[in-house]
C-alpha positions as CSV (number, residue, x, y, z in Angstrom):
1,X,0.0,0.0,0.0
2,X,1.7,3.2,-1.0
3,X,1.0,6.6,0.5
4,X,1.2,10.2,-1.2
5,X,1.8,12.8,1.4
6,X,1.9,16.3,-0.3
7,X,2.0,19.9,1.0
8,X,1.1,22.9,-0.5
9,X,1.2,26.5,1.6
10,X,-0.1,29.2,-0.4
11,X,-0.3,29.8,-4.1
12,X,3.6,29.5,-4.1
13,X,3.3,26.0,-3.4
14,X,6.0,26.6,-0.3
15,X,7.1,28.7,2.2
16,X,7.7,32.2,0.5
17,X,11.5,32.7,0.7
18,X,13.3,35.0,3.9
19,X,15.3,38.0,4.2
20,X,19.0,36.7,4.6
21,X,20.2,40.0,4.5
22,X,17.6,41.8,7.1
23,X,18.7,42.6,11.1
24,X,15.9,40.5,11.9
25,X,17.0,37.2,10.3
26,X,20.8,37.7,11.2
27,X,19.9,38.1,14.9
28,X,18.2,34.9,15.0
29,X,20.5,33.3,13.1
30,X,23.5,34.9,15.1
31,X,21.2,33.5,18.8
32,X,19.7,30.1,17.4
33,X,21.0,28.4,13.9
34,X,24.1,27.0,15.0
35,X,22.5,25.3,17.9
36,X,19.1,24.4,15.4
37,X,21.8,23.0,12.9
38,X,23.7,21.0,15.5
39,X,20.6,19.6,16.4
40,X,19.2,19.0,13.1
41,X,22.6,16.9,12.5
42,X,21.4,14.7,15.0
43,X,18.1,13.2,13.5
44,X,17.2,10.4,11.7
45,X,16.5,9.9,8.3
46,X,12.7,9.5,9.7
47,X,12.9,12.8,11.7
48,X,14.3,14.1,9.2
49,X,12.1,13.7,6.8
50,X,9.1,14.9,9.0
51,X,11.3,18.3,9.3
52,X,11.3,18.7,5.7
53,X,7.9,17.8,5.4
54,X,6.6,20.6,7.8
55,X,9.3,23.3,6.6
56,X,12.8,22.7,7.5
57,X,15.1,25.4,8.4
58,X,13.4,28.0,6.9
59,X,9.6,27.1,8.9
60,X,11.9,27.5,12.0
61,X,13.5,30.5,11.5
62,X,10.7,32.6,10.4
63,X,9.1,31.1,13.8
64,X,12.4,32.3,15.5
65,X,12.2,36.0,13.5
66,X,8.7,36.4,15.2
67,X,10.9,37.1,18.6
68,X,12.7,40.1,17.0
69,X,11.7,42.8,15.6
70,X,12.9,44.8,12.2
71,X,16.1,46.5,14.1
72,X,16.9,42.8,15.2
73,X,16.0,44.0,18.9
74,X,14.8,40.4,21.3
75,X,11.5,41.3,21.6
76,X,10.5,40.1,25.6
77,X,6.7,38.3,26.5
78,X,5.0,41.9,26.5
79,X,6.5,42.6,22.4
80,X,8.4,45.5,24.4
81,X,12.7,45.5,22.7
82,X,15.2,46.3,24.7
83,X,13.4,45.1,28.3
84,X,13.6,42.1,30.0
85,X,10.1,40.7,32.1
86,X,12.3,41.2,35.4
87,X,13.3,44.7,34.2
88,X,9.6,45.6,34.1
89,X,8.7,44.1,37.6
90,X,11.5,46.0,39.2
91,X,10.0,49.8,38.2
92,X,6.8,48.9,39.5
């Protein structure tokens, strides 16, 4: 019995390409990709393929990019750059 697993996001039949070049992605890359790609090293063929299937490197960084914003600033749990949550309890 064979099975046909297809994906399709969009009319561009992917995920649409990102930015190398903007502050956003190259603070995520510069925090998380090395550590993604080490980990990514480590799968199976299986996981692997479940990876690829759902987006690969490029579904997990624009997940990651969602944490910055366009000046590559971390953004903290209230979208504020710059602050850290303990930051923000401390001047109340």
């Amino acid at each position: 019995m064979s099975m046909n697993i297809s994906f399709n996001a969009g009319s561009s039949g992917g995920y649409s390409s990102i930015n190398t070049n903007s502050k956003q992605y190259k603070a995520a890359a510069k925090d998380f990709l090395a550590a993604h790609r080490a980990e990514v090293a480590k799968m199976t063929p299986e996981q692997k393929m479940m990876y690829e299937l759902f987006g690969g490197e490029e579904a997990y960084m624009k997940n990651v990019m969602q944490n910055y914003d366009s000046d590559g600033n971390f953004l903290n749990a209230y979208g504020v750059a710059g602050m850290s949550e303990s930051r923000v309890y401390a001047d109340t």
